[in-house]
TIKE-506570 format. One line per field, with one value per residue (C-alpha): residue in one letter; residue number from 1; chain; y, x, z. Coordinates in Angstrom, 2 decimals, decimal comma, padded with zeros to 5 digits. Example, Ala and Ser with C-alpha at 12.3 -4.5 7.8 and 13.67 -1.06 7.14 Angstrom:
resn	(A  S)
resi	(1  2)
chain	(A  A)
Y	(-004,50  -001,06)
X	(012,30  013,67)
Z	(007,80  007,14)
// end
This chain:
resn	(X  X  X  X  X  X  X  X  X  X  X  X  X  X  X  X  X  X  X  X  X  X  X  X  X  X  X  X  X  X  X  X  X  X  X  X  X  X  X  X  X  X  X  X  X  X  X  X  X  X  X  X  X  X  X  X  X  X  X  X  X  X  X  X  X  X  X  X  X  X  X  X  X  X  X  X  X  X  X  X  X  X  X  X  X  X  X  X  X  X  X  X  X  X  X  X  X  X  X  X  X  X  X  X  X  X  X  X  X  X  X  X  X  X  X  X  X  X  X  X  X  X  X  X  X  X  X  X  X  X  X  X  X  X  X  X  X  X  X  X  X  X  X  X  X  X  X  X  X  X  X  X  X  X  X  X  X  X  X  X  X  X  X  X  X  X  X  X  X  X  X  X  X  X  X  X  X  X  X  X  X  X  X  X  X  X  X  X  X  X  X  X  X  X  X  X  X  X  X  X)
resi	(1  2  3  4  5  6  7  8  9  10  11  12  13  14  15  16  17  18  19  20  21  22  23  24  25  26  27  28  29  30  31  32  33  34  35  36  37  38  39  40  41  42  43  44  45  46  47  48  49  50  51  52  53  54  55  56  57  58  59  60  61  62  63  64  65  66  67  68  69  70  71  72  73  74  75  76  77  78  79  80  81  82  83  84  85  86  87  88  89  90  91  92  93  94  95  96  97  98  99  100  101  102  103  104  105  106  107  108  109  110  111  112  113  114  115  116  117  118  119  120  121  122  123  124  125  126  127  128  129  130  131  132  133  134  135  136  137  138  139  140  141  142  143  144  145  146  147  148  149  150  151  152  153  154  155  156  157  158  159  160  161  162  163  164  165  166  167  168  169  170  171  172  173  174  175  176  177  178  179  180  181  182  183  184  185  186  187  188  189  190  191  192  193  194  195  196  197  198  199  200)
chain	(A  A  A  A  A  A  A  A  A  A  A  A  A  A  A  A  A  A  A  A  A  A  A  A  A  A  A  A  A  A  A  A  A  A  A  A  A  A  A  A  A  A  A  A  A  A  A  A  A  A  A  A  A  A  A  A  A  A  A  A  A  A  A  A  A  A  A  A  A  A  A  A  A  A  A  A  A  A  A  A  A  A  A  A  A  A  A  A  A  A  A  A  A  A  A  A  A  A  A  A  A  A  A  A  A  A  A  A  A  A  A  A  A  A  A  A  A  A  A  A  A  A  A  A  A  A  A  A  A  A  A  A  A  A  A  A  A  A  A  A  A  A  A  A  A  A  A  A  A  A  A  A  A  A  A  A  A  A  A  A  A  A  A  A  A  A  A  A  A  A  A  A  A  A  A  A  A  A  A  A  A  A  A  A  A  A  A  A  A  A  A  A  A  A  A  A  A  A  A  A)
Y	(114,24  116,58  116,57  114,32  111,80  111,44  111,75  108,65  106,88  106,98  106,29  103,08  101,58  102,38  100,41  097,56  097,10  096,94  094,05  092,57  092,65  090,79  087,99  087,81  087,01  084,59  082,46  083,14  081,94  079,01  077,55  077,87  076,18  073,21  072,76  072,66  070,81  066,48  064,88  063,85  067,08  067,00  064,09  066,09  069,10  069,83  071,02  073,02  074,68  075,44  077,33  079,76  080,08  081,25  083,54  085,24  085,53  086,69  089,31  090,82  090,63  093,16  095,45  095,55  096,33  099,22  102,35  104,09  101,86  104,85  105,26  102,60  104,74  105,90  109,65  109,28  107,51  110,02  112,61  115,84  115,70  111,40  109,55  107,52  110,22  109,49  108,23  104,31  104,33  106,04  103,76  100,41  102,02  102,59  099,78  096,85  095,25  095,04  098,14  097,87  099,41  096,92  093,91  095,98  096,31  092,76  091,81  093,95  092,49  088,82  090,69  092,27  095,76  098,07  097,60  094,68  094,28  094,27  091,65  089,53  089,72  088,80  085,80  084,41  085,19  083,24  080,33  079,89  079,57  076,82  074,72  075,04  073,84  071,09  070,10  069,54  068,04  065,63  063,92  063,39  061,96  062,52  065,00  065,65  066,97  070,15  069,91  070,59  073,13  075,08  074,78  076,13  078,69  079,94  079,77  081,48  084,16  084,80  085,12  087,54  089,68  089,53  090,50  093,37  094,30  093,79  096,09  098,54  098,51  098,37  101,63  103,21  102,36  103,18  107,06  107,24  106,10  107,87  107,91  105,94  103,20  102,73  103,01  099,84  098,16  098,92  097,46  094,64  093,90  094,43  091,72  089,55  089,99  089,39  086,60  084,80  085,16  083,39  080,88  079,73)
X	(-046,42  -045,43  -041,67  -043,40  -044,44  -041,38  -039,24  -041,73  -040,90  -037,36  -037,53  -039,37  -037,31  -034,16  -035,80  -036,72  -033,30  -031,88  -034,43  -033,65  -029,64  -030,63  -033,03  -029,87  -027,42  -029,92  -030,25  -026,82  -025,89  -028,03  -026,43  -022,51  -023,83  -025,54  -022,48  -019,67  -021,57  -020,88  -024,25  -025,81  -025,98  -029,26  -029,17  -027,84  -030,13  -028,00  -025,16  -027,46  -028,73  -025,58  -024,98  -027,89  -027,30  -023,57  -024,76  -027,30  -025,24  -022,62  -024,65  -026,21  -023,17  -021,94  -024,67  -024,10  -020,43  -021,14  -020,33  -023,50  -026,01  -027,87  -028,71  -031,44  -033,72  -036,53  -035,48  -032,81  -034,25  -037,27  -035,05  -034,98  -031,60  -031,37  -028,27  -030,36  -031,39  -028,73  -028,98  -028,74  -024,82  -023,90  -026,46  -024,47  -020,93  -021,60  -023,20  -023,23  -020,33  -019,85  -017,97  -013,95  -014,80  -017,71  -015,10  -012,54  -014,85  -015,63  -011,73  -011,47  -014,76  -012,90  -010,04  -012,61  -012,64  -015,62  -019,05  -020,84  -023,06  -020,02  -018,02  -021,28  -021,93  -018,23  -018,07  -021,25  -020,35  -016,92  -019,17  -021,20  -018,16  -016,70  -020,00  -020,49  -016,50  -016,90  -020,12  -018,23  -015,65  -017,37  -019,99  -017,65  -014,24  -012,12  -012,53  -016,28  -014,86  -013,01  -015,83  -018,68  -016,47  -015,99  -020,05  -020,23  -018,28  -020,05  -023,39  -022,73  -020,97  -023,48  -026,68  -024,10  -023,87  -027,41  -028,42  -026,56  -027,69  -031,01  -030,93  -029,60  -031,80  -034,93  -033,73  -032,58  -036,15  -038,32  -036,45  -036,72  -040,75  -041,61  -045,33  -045,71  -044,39  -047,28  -049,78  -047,91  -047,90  -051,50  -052,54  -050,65  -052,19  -055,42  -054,85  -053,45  -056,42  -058,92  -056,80  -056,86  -060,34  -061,14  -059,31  -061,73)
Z	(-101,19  -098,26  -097,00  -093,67  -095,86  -097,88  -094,40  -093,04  -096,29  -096,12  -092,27  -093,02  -095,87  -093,97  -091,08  -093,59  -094,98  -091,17  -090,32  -093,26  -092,46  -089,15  -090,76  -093,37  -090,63  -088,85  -091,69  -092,64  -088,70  -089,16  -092,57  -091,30  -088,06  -090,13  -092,55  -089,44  -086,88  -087,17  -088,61  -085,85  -084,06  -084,23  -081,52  -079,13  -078,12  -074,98  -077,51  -079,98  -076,62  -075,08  -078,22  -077,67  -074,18  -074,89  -077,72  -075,51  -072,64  -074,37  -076,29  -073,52  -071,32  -074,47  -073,77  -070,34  -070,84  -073,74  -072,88  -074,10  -071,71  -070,48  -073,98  -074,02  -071,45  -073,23  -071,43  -074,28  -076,74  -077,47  -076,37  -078,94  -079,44  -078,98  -079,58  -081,42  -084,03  -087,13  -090,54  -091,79  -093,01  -089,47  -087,67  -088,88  -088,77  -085,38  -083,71  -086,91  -084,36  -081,24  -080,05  -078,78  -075,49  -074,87  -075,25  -073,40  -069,97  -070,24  -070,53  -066,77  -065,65  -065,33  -063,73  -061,07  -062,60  -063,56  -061,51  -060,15  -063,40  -065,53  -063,54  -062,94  -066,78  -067,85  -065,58  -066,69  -070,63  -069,61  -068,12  -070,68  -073,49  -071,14  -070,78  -074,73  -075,49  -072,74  -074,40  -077,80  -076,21  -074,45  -077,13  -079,82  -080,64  -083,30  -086,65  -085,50  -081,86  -084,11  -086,27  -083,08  -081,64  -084,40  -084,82  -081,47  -081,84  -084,90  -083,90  -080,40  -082,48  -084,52  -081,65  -079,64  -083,14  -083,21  -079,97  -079,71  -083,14  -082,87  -079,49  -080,67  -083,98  -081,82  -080,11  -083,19  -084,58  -081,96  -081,46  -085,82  -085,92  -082,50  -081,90  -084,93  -083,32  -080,60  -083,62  -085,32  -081,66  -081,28  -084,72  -084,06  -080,73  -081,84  -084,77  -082,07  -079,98  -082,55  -083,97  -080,66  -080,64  -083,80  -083,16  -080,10)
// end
């Protein structure tokens, strides 16, 4: 095999092991959620949902407070020298987690520091945390009212860890599989189309 082939190779199962690290922690968000939350959760979509919202709001009002935003332009992404362009073990060292200076611009967001976007972002991340806690507050009593709070507080958790991961892997994968990566989108969307086709 030539040295591309065996780069490609690497490339891929590196890429492989990351998605498999985020389908790990979704199922992994899922279960804690399932055991803390009271038993009839389940009745209650508005809770469950609440729990999402937070998680996405949070995560993205993460991204908007990271330092390295400009990153995610495809300029820098398929840039020669990309920020985007390091190994596996550096990859999830460096953005696994939600970086300190992310949390840190959020923190002088709700104090009316930093730009619009970054106040706008903490506020709503803020908002969202209060609707979830009021929501476990308010539709149960007792043990289960600790018990739907600390559900809450798990699953938004976990979505926030997993949109900023998955972000930043889908950056970090697109810069490592460059033009490969529009030959995967193109087979897929051509199995989509003739998919969607069959199906009539």
């Amino acid at each position: 095999m030539s040295e591309t082939t065996i780069a490609f190779a690497l490339d891929a199962a590196a890429v492989l092991l990351a998605l498999l690290i985020a389908l790990g922690a979704m199922r992994l968000g899922a279960a804690q959620f399932n055991l803390l939350a009271p038993a009839d959760a389940e009745a209650v979509p508005v809770f469950h949902m609440s729990a999402v919202l937070a998680g996405l709001v949070c995560g993205a009002a993460l991204l908007v407070g990271a330092p390295h935003i400009d990153a995610f332009l495809p300029r820098q992404i398929f840039a020669e020298n990309s920020p985007w362009s390091i190994g596996m073990q550096d990859f999830l060292r460096s953005f696994a987690l939600p970086q300190a200076a992310a949390v840190a611009a959020l923190a002088d967001g709700l104090r009316g520091d930093g730009g619009w976007a970054v106040i706008l972002a903490a506020w709503m991340a803020a908002a969202s945390l209060l609707l979830g806690c009021v929501a476990a507050l308010r539709f149960w009593r007792g043990w289960n009212r600790l018990r739907a709070l600390l559900a809450f507080i798990s699953l938004a958790g976990w979505i926030t860890l997993l949109v900023g991961y998955v972000a930043h892997l889908s950056a970090w994968v697109v810069a490592h599989l460059s033009f490969w990566i529009f030959l995967l989108l193109l087979i897929a969307l051509q199995r989509w189309r003739h998919g969607t086709r069959s199906a009539h």
